[in-house]
Every structure is written in C-alpha cells, then in structure tokens.
VOPAGU-2260 file (C-alpha; in pm, 1 decimal, decimal comma):
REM VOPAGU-2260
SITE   aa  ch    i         X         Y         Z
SITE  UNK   A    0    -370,0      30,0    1999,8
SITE  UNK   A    1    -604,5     325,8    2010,1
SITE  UNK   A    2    -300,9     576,8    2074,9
SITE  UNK   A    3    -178,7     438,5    1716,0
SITE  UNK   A    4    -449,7     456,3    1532,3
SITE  UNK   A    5    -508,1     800,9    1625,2
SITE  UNK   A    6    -123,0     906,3    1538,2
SITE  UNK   A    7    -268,0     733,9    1193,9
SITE  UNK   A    8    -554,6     937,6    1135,2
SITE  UNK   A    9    -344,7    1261,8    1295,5
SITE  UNK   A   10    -121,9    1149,4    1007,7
SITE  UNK   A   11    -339,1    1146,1     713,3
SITE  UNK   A   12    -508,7    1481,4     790,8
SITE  UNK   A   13    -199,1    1638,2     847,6
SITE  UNK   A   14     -53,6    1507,3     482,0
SITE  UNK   A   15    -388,8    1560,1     330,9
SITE  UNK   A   16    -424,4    1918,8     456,7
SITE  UNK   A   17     -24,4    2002,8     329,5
SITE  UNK   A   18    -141,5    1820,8      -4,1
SITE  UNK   A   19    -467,2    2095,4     -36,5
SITE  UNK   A   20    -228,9    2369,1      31,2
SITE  UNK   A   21      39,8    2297,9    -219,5
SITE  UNK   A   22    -209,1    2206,8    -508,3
SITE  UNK   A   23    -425,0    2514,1    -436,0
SITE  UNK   A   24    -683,6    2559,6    -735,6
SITE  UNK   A   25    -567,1    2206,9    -820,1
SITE  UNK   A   26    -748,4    2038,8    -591,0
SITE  UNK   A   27   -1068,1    1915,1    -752,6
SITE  UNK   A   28    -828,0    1789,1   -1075,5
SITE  UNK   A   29    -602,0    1606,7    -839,4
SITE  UNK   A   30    -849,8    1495,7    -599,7
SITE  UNK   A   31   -1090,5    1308,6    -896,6
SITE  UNK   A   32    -760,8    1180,3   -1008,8
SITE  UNK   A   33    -658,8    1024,4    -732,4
SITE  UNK   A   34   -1022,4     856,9    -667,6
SITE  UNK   A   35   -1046,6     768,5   -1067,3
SITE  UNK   A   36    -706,6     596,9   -1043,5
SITE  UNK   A   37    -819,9     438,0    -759,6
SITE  UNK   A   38   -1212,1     315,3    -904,1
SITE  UNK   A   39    -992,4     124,2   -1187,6
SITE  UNK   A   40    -792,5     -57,1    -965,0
SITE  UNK   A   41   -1130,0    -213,8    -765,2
SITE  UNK   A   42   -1313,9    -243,2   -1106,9
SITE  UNK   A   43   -1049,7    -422,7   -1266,9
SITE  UNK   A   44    -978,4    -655,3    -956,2
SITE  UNK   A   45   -1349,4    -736,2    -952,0
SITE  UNK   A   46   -1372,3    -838,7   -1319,2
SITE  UNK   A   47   -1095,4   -1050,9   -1265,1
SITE  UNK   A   48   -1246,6   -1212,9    -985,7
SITE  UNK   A   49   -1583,3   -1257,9   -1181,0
SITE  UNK   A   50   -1342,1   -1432,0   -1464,9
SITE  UNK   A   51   -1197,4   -1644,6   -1252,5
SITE  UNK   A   52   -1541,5   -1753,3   -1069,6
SITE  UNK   A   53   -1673,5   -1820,4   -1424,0
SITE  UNK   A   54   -1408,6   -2026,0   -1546,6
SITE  UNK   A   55   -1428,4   -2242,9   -1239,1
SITE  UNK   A   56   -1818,4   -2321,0   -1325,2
SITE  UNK   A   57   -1926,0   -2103,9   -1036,1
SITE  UNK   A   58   -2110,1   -1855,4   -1228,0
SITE  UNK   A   59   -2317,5   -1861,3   -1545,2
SITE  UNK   A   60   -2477,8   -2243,6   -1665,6
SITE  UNK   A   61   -2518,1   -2538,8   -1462,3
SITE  UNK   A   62   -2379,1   -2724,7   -1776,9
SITE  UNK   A   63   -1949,1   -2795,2   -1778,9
SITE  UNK   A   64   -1921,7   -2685,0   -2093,0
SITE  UNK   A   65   -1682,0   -2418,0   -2182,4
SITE  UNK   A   66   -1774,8   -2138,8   -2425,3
C-alpha cells in the first residue's frame, strides 16, 4: 500500500514538473487557472448543498413554511 502511494506521488511530480517545463512563462496563468476552475467547482457544490439543507427545513426558521 505504501509502495503505491509513493508510485502516486512519484507520478504527480513527475507530470507536474513536465507540465512547468512545457508552459514555461505560462505557469502562473495556467497554474491560477487550474486552481480557479477548481474553487468553482467546491463553491458551487457547497451552495448546492446549503440549498438542499434549506429546503429540507434544516437551515434557516424553525417555522415549515416555505418562502
């Protein structure tokens, strides 16, 4: 289990260094990118699990009525 998740990482540094070589001055555009792209995603996941919570009553007023 350990050998494999080593060959993992070994993996990702190897793609991610390749990556930083090809893009060259690139980097920093692709790089905030890449973690932008990837902030929407959780953000938008998150506010749809909020949404859901509220409309099942967990969140917000005690009351059962619907807004």
């Amino acid at each position: 289990m350990q050998l494999l998740r080593l060959a993992g990482l070994a993996a990702v540094l190897i793609v991610s260094l390749l990556f930083a070589v090809f893009v060259g001055d690139q980097g920093p555009w692709y790089f905030a990118w890449v973690i932008g792209t990837i902030m929407i995603i959780l953000i938008s996941g998150a506010g749809a699990i909020l949404l859901d919570a509220q409309q099942d009553g967990k969140i917000g007023s005690s009351s059962n009525q619907e807004v």
